[in-house]
C-alpha positions in Angstrom: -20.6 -72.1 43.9 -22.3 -74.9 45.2 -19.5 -77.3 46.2 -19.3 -79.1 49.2 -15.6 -78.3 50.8 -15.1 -82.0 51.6 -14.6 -82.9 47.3 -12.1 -80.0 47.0 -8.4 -81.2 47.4 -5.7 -78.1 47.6 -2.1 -78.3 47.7 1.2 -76.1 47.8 4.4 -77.4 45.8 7.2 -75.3 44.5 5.1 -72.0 44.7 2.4 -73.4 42.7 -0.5 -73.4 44.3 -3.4 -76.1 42.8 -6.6 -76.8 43.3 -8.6 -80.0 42.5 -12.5 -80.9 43.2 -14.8 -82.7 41.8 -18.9 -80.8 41.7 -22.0 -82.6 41.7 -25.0 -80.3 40.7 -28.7 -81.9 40.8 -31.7 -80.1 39.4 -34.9 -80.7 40.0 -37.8 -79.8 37.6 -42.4 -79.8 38.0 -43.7 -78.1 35.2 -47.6 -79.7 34.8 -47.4 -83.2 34.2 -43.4 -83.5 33.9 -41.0 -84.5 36.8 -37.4 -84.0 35.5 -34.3 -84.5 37.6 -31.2 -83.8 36.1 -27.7 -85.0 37.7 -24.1 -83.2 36.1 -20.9 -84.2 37.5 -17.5 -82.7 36.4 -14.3 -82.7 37.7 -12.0 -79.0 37.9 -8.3 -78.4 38.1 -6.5 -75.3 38.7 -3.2 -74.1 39.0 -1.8 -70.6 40.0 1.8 -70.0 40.2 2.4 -67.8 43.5 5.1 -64.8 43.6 7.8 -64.9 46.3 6.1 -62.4 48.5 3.5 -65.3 49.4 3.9 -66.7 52.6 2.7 -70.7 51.9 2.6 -71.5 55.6 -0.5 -69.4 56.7 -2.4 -70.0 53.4 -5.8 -70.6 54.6 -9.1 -72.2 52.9 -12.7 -71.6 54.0 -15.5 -72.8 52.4 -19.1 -71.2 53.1 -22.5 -71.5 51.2 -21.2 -73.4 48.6 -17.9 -70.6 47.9 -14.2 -71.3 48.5 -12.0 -68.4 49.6 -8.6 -68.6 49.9 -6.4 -66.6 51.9 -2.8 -66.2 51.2 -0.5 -63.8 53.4 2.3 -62.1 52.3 5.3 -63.0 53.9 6.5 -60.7 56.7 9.5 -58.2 55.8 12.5 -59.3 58.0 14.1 -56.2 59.5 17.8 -56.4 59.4 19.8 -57.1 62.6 22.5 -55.1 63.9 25.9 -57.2 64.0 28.0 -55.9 67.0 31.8 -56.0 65.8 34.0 -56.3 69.0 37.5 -55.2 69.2 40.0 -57.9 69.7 43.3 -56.9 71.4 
């Protein structure tokens, strides 16, 4: 939580599915006569291998209130097709 979508990078490559970003988190303290303001940055990397049943070309991202969910369909079954076999004479 608390990352803005625009420093999160995703990509799709050989059924690996990866995510990068980069978070910036600022915290701001007023306890009596102290002011403290503390800054963390940190980068992340992840990597998820996805099974064959994924369909990569409706994967979706959405990020809202600081969370990223990703949506990944499963690939629609094909039903077989029927194969007419004509009589040559």
């Amino acid at each position: 939580p608390g990352i803005d979508p625009k420093d999160i990078e995703i990509t799709m490559e050989e059924g690996v599915l990866t995510i990068r970003g980069e978070r910036s988190i600022e915290e701001e303290t007023q306890e009596g006569q102290y002011h403290r303001i503390e800054r963390a940055r940190g980068t992340f990397y992840r990597r998820f291998s996805l099974p064959d049943t994924a369909d990569p070309e409706r994967i979706e991202a959405h990020g809202k209130n600081g969370v990223l969910e990703i949506v990944i369909p499963k690939l629609e079954k094909v039903q077989p097709r029927k194969i007419e076999v004509r009589a040559e004479e």
